[in-house]
N, C-alpha and C positions, 0 to 999 in steps of 0.2 A: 675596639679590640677585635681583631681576627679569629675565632677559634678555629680549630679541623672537628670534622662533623665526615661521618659517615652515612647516605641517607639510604633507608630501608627502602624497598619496593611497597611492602607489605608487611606491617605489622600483627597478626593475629592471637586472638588472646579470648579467655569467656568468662563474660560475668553473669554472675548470678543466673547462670543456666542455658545463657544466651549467648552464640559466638559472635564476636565483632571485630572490627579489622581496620586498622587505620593502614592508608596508604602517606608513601612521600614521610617517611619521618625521619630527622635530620637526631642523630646519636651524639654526642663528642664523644669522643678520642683519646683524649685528653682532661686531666685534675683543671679544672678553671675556679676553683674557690676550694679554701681551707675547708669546709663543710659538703665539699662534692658530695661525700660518703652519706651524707643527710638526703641528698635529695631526692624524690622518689618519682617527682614527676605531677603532672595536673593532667586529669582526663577532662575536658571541656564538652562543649558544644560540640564538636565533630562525634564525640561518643553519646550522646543525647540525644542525635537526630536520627541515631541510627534505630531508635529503639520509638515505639507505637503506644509505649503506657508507663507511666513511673510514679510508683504509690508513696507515701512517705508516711512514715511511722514512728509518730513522735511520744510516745509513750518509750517504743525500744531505742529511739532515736536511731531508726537504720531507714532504707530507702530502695526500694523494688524495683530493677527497669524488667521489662517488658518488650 
């Protein structure tokens, strides 16, 4: 399947205190599944590598990058 996709230059955004920035990110455009409206996305290893420390906290069950 084809989708149309719009790709960002730069996408910038901050977490948890930190700004970061994904370049080259490809958007659709377009509904390609009855649960589009569900999806919110996966931050991966490109946001991972950007950052120098990440604590993890299993008692709050939350997770600190750095």
């Amino acid at each position: 399947m084809t989708v149309p996709v719009c790709v960002l230059d730069e996408f910038g955004f901050r977490v948890g205190g930190k700004d970061l920035s994904l370049r080259k990110i490809a958007v659709h455009t377009e509904v390609t599944h009855t649960d589009t409206r569900y999806f919110h996305g996966t931050l991966g290893l490109d946001i991972l590598a950007q950052c120098t420390r990440m604590t993890f906290n299993f008692e709050s069950m939350s997770f600190i990058l750095e």
